[in-house]
N, C-alpha and C positions, 0 to 999 in steps of 0.2 A: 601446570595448572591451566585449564581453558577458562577463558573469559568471554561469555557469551553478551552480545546483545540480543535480548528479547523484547523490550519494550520500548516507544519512541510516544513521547505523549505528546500528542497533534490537537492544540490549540483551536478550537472551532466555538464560534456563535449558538450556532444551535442545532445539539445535539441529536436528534432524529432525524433532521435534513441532512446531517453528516452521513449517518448510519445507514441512510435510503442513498445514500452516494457512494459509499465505500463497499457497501453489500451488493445492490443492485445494480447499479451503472459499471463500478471497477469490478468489483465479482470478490471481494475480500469475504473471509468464511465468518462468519459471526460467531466468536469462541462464548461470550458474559455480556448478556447486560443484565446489571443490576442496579434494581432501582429501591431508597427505601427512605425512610424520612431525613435520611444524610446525608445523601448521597444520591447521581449517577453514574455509574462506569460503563464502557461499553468496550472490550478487548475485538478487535477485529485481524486477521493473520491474509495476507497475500497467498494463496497458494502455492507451496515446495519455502515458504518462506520460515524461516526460524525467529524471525522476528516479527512481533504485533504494531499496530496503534493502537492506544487508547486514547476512547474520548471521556471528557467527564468535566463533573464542576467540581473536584476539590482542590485545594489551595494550590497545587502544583500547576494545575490547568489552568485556574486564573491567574495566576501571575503571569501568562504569555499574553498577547493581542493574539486575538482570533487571527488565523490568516497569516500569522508572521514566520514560518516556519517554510523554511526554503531547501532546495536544496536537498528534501528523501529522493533516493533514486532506488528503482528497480531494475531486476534484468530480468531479460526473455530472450528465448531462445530465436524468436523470427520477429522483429519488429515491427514488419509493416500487417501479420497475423495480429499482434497484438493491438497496432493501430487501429486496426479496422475492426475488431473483436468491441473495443473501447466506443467509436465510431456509431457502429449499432446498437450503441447502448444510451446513447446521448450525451457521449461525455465529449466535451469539445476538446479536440487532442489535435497540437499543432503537426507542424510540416517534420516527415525523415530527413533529419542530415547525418548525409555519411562523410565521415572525416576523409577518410581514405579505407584502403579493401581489408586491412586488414580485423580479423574477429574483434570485434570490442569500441569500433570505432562507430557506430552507427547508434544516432539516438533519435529520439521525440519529447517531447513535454506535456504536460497537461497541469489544469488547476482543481483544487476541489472549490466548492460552493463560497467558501471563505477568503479564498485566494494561497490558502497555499501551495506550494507549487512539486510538482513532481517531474525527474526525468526518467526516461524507461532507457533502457541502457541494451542495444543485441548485443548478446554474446553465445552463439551459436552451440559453443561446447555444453552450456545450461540444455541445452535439448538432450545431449548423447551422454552428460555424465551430470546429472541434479544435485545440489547439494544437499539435499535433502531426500533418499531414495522412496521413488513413490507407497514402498511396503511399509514404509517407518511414518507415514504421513497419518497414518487412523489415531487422531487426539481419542477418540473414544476409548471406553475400559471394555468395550463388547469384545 
């Protein structure tokens, strides 16, 4: 039986400055937002990623502190493309360190608007073999 993670619900203040962050500065694909007198959600997905965040106000989302959620890591294929990708987008994205040569060892960090925190992770192989093959990535029914 696979056990998938799909969803990680990321804690934030306020919800459109999130989404103007996640969407436009980091480039996440905007899957829902829904908005209605009970609710907002907003499902955003990292591209080649299987896994989303959501943002939103129902009881699951307030019971975190904005900001308290540490510790999402991503991977990419060339880090310091991704750095500077992030860079001219305005998102303040700290220093490469590479642990040593080997694949996997080489990261950076950034925050979102809240503070919570992200690592980007190279792992070189994510370029030559995607866990997600780019043919299988069209969410749409077209």
């Amino acid at each position: 039986m696979d056990w998938t993670l799909e969803v990680v619900i990321l804690p934030v203040s306020d919800i459109d400055r999130a989404v103007a962050f996640y969407r436009d500065q980091v480039g996440f694909a905007l899957d829902h937002d829904v908005t209605n007198e009970h609710m907002h959600i907003v499902q955003l997905t990292p591209a080649g990623s299987g896994c989303s965040i959501v943002l939103g106000d129902l009881p699951a989302h307030k019971e975190m502190k904005p900001g308290s959620l540490r510790g999402l890591q991503l991977c990419v294929a060339d880090a310091e493309a991704a750095r500077a990708e992030l860079i001219s987008r305005g998102v303040e994205a700290g220093e490469i360190t590479r642990l040593d040569e080997r694949d996997g060892s080489t990261f950076f960090g950034f925050s979102d608007p809240d503070g919570n925190t992200w690592t980007v992770q190279e792992l070189k192989a994510r370029g030559e073999n995607p866990l997600i093959p780019h043919e299988a990535r069209d969410r749409s029914d077209a």
